[in-house]
TORPA-4810 file (N, C-alpha, C, O; in nm, 3 decimals):
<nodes>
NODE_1_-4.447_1.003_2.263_-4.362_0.940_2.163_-4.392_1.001_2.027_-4.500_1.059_2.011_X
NODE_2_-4.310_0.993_1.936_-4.334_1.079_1.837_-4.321_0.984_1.720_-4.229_0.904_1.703_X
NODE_3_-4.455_1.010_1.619_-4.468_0.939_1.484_-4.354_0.995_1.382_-4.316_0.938_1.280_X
NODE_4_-4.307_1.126_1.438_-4.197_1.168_1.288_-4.088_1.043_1.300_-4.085_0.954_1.385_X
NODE_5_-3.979_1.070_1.162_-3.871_0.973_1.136_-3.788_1.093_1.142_-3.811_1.213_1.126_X
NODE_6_-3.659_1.006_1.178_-3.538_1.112_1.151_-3.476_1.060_0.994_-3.369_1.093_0.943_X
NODE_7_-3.583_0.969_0.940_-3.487_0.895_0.799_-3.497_0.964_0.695_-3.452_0.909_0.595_X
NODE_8_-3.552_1.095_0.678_-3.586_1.166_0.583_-3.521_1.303_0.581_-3.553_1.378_0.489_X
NODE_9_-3.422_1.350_0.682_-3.340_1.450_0.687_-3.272_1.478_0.588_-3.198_1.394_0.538_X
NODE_10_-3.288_1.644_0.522_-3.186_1.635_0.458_-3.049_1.740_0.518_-3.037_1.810_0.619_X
NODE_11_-2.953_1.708_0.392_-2.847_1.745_0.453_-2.885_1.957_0.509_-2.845_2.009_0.613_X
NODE_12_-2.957_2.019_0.412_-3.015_2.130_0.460_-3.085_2.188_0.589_-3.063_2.294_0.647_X
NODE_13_-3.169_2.096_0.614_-3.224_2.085_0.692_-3.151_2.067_0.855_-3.192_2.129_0.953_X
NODE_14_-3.033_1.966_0.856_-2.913_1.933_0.963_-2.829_2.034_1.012_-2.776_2.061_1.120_X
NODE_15_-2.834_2.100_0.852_-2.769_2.263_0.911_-2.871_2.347_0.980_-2.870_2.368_1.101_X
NODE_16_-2.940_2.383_0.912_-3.017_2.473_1.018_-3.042_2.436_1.106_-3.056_2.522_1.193_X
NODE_17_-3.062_2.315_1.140_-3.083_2.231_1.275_-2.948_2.308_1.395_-2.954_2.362_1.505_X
NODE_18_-2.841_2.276_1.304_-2.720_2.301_1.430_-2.707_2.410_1.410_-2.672_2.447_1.522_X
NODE_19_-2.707_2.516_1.338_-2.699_2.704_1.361_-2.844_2.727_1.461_-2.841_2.808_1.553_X
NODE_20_-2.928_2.674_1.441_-3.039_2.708_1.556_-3.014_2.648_1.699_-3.083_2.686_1.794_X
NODE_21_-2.922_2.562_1.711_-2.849_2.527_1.876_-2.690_2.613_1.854_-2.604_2.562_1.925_X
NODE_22_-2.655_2.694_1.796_-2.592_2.786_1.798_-2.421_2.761_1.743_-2.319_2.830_1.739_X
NODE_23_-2.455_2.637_1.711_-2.309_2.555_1.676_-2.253_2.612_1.501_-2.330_2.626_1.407_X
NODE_24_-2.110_2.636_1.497_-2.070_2.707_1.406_-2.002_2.595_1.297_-1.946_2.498_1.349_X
NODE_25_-2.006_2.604_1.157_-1.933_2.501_1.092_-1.790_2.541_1.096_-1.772_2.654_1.051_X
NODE_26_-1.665_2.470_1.143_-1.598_2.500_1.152_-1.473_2.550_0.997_-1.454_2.490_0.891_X
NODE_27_-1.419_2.665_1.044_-1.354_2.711_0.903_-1.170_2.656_0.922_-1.096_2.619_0.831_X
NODE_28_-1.142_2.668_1.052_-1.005_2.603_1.068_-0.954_2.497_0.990_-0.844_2.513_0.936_X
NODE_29_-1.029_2.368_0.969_-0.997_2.260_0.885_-1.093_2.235_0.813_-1.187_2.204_0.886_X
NODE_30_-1.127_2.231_0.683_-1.267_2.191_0.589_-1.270_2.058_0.614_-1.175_1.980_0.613_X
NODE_31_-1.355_2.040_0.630_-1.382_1.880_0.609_-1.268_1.791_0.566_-1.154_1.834_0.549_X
NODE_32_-1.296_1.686_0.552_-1.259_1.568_0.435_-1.316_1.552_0.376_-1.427_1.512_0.410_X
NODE_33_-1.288_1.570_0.262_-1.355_1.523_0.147_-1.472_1.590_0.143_-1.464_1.712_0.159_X
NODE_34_-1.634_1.516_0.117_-1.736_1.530_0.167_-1.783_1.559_0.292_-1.905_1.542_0.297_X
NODE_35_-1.729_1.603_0.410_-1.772_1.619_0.534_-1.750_1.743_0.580_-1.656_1.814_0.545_X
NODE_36_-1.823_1.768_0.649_-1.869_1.913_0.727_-1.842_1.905_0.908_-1.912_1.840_0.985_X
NODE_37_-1.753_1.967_0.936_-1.720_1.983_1.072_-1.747_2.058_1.183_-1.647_2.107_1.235_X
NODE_38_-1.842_2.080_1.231_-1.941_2.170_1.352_-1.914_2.209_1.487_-1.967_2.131_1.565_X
NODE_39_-1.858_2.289_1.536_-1.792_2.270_1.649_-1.861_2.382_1.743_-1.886_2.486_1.683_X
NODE_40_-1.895_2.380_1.877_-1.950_2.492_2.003_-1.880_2.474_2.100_-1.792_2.389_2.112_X
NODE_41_-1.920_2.570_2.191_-1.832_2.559_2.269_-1.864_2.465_2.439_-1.799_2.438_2.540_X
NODE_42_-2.011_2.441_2.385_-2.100_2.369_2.472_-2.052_2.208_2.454_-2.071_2.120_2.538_X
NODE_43_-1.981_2.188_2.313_-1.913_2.031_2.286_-1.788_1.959_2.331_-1.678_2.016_2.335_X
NODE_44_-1.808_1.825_2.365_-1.661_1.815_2.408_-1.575_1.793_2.278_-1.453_1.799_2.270_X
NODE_45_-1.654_1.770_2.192_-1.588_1.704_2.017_-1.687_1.735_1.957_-1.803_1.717_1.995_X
NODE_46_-1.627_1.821_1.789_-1.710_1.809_1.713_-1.793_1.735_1.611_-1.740_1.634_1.565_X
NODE_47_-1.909_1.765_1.568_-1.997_1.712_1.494_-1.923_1.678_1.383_-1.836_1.762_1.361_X
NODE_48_-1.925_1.579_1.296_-1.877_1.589_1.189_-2.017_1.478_1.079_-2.053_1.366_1.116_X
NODE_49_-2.070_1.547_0.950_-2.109_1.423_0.914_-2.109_1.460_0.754_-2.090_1.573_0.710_X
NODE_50_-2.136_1.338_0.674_-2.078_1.321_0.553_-2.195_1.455_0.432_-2.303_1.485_0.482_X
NODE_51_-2.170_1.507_0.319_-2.291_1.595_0.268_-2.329_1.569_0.184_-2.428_1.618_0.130_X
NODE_52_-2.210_1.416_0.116_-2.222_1.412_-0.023_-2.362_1.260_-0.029_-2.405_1.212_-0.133_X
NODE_53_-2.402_1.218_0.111_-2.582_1.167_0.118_-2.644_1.177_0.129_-2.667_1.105_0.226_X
NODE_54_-2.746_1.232_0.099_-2.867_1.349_0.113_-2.992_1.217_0.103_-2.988_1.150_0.000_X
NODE_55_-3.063_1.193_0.173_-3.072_1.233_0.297_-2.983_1.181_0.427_-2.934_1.068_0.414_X
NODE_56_-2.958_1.246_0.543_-2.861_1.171_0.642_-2.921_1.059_0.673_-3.031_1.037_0.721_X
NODE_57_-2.830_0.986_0.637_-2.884_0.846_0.692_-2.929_0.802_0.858_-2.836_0.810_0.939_X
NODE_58_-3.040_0.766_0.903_-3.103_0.732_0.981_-2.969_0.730_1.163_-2.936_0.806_1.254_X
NODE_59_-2.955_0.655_1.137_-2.813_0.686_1.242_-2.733_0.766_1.271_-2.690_0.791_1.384_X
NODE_60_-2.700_0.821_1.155_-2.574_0.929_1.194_-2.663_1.023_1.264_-2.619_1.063_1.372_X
NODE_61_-2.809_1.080_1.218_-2.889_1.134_1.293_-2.917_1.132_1.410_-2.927_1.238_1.472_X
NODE_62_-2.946_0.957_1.497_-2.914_0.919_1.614_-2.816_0.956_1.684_-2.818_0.994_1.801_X
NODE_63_-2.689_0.943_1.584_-2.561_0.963_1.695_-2.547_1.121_1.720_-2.475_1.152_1.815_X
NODE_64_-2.607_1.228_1.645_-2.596_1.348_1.627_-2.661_1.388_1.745_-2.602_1.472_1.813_X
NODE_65_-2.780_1.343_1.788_-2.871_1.351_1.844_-2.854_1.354_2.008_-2.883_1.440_2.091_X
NODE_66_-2.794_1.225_2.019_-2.728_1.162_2.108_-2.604_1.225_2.205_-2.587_1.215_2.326_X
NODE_67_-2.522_1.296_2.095_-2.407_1.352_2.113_-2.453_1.486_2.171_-2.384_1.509_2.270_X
NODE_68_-2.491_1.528_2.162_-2.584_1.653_2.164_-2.662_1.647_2.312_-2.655_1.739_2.394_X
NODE_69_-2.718_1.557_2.325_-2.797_1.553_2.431_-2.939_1.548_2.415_-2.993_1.501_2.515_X
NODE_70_-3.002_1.572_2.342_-3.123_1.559_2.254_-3.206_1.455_2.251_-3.156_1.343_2.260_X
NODE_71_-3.342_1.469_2.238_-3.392_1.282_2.201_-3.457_1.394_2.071_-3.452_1.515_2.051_X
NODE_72_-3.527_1.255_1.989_-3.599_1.347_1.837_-3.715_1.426_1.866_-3.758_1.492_1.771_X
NODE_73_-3.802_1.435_2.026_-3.882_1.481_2.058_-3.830_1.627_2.041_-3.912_1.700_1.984_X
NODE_74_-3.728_1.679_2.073_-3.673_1.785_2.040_-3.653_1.844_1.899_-3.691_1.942_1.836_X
NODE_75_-3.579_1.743_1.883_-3.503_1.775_1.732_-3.650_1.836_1.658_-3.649_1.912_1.561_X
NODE_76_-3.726_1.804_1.699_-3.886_1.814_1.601_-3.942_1.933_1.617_-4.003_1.996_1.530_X
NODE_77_-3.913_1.983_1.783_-3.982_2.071_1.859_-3.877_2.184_1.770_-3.938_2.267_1.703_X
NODE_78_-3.763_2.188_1.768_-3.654_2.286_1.724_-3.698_2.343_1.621_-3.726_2.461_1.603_X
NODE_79_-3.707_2.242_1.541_-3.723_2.254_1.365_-3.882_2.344_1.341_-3.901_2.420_1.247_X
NODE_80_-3.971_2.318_1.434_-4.085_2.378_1.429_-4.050_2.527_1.415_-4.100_2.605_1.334_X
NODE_81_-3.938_2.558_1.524_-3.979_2.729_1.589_-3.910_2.814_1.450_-3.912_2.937_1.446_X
</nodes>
């Protein structure tokens, strides 16, 4: 089990997170507004999450996570390499 938090992510950090699982921000439609849209081809739907809250809030992290296939034991292991 792992002592890290995912509550301290920042929005920098989320990116490199998803270019290191190989996922591209998508250029077809910019966002809304504040949001950033991530799409692979490994997804059934893309990522989308807000940039203008730094840090990502605790959940959206979960659901990112989640969506993905991932637990944070990973997400941690990733961010290391």
């Amino acid at each position: 089990m792992s002592t890290q938090k995912l509550s301290n992510i920042s929005v920098e950090e989320l990116r490199r997170f998803l270019l290191k699982l190989g996922l591209n921000q998508s250029t077809q439609s910019k966002g809304r507004g504040g949001h950033e849209k991530w799409t692979g081809k490994q997804l059934t739907r893309p990522i989308i999450f807000q940039t203008h809250i730094d840090p990502v809030p605790e959940f959206i992290m979960k659901q990112i996570l989640r969506h993905l296939g991932l637990s944070k034991d990973d997400f941690f292991k990733l961010m290391k390499k």
